[in-house]
C-alpha positions as CSV (number, residue, x, y, z in Angstrom):
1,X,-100.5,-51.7,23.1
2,X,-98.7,-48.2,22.3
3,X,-100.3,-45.5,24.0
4,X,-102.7,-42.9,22.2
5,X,-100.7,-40.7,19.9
6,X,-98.2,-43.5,19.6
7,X,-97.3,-44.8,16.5
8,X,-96.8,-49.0,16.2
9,X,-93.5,-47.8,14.0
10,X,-92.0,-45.2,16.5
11,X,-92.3,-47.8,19.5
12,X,-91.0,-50.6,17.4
13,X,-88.1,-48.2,16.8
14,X,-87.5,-47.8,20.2
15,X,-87.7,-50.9,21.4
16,X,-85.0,-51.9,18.4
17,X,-82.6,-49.0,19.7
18,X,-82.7,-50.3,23.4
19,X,-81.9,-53.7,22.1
20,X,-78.8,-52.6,19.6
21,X,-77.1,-50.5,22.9
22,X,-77.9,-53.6,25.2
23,X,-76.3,-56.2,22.7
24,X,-73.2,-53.4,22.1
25,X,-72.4,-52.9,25.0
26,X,-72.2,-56.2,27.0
27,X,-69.9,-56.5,30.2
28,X,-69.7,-52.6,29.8
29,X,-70.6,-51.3,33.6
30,X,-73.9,-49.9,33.9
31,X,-75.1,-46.1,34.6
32,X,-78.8,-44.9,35.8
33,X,-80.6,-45.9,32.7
34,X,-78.6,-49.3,32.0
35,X,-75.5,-50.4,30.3
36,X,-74.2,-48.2,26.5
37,X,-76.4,-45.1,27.1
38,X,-73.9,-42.5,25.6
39,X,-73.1,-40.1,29.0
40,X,-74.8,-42.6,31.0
41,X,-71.6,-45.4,32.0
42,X,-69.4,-44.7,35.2
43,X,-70.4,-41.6,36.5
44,X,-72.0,-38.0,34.9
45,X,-69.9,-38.0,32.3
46,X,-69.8,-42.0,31.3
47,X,-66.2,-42.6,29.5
48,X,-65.8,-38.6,29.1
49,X,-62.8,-38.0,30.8
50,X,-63.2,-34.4,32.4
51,X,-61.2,-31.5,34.4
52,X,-59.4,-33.3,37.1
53,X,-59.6,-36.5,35.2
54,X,-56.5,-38.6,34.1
55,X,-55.7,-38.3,30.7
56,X,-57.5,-35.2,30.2
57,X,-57.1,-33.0,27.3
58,X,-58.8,-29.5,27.2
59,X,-60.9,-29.4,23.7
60,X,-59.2,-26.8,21.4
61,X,-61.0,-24.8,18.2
62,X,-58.7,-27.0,16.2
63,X,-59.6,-30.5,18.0
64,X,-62.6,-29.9,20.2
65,X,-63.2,-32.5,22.7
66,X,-66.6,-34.1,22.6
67,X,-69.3,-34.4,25.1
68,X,-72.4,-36.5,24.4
69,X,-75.4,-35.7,25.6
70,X,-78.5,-38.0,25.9
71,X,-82.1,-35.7,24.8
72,X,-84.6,-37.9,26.9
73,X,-86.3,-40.3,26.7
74,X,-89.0,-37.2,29.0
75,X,-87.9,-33.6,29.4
76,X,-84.5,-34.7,30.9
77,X,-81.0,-34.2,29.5
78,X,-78.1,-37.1,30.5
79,X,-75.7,-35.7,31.9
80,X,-77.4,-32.5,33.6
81,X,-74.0,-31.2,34.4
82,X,-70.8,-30.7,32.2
83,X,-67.8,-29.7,33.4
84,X,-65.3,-27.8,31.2
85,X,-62.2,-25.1,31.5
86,X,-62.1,-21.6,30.5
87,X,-61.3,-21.0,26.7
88,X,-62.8,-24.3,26.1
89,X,-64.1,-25.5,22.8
90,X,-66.5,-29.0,22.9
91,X,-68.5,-30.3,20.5
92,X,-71.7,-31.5,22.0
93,X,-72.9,-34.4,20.0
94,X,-77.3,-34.6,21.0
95,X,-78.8,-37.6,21.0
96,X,-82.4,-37.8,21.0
97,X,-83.8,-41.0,23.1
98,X,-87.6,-41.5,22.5
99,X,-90.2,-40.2,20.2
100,X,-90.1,-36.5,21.3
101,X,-88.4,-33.8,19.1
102,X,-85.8,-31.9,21.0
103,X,-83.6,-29.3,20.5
104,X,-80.4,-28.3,22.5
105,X,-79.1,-24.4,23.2
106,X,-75.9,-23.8,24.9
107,X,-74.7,-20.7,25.9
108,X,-74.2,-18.0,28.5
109,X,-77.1,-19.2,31.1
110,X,-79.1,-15.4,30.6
111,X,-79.4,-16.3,26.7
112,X,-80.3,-19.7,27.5
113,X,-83.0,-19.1,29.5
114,X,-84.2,-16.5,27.6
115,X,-84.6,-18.6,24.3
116,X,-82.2,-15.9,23.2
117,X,-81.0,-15.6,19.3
118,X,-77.8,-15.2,20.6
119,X,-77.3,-18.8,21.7
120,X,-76.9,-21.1,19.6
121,X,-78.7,-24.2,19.0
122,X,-79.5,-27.2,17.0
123,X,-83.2,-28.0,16.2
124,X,-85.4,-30.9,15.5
125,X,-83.6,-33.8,17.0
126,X,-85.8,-36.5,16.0
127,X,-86.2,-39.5,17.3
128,X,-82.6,-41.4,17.3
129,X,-81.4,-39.2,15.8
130,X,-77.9,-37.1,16.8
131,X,-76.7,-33.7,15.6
132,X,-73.5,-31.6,16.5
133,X,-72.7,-28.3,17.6
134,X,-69.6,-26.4,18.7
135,X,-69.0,-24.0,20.8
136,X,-66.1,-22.4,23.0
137,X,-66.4,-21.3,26.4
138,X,-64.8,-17.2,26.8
139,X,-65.4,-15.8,29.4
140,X,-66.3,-16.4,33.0
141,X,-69.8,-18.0,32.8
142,X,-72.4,-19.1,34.0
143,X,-73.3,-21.1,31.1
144,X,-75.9,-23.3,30.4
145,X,-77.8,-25.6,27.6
146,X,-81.3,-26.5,27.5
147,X,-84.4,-27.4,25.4
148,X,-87.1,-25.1,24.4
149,X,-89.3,-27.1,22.2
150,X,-92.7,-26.2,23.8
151,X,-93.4,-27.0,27.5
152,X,-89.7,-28.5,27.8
153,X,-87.6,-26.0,29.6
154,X,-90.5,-25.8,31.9
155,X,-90.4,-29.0,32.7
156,X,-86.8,-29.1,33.8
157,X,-85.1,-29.9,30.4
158,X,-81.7,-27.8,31.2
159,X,-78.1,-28.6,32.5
160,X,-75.5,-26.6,33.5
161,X,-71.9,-25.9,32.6
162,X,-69.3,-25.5,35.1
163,X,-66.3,-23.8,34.8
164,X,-63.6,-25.4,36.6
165,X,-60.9,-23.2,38.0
């Protein structure tokens, strides 16, 4: 029985979306939260090849590398932790996991926490639903992305960027 609040439909949904990643990603190693969670296989970053990494290739304003980011399911973001160079452009790509709206604000880690107009951010991720934003890293940091859809940030719904040097 869904719990009070909880539509039939949105945990019919949900139940459909863990079944689709399950069946995709088959003999795929697992992460924390089981096996095709985007940023969740084979370490923080899943098959995100960061700084340090072989094969890695700094995003660019012309060809951005991509990070995805897992909104939920609870007040957590998946990873917590991204790790990027100086100058660096990434396009986050937010999916939200569960029936809670969330957005994501990235950003110096002041403006962040502030909820700041001068971060930028994507709102209204719905439920399995993903939206993009780009941004690029100048400057030294500390930077940081979060959620401030009521009660959220509060909770603990933040990560951190860190600059490697």
């Amino acid at each position: 029985m869904p719990a009070r609040g909880t539509s039939a439909r949105a945990v019919a949904m949900l139940a459909l979306a863990i079944s689709l990643a399950a069946c995709s990603t088959a003999g795929q190693p697992a992460g924390p939260m089981g096996p095709g969670i985007p940023g969740m296989m084979g370490g923080a970053l899943g098959d995100q090849a960061g700084p340090g990494s072989p094969g890695f290739v700094a995003g660019t304003t012309s060809a951005p590398r991509i990070v995805r980011i897992v909104a939920g399911p609870g007040y957590v973001f998946s990873p917590s932790e991204v790790p990027i160079v100086a100058g660096e452009t990434i396009t986050f790509e937010v999916t939200t996991m569960g029936p809670t709206v969330h957005e994501f604000m990235v950003g110096p880690a002041a403006d962040v926490s502030a909820d700041s107009d001068a971060a930028p951010e994507i709102a209204d991720i719905g439920m399995m639903e993903t939206k993009s934003l780009a941004y690029t890293f100048d400057g030294p940091g500390p930077f940081a992305f979060a959620c401030h859809e009521p009660g959220h940030f509060e909770a603990g719904m933040r990560g951190v960027i860190t600059v490697a040097s």
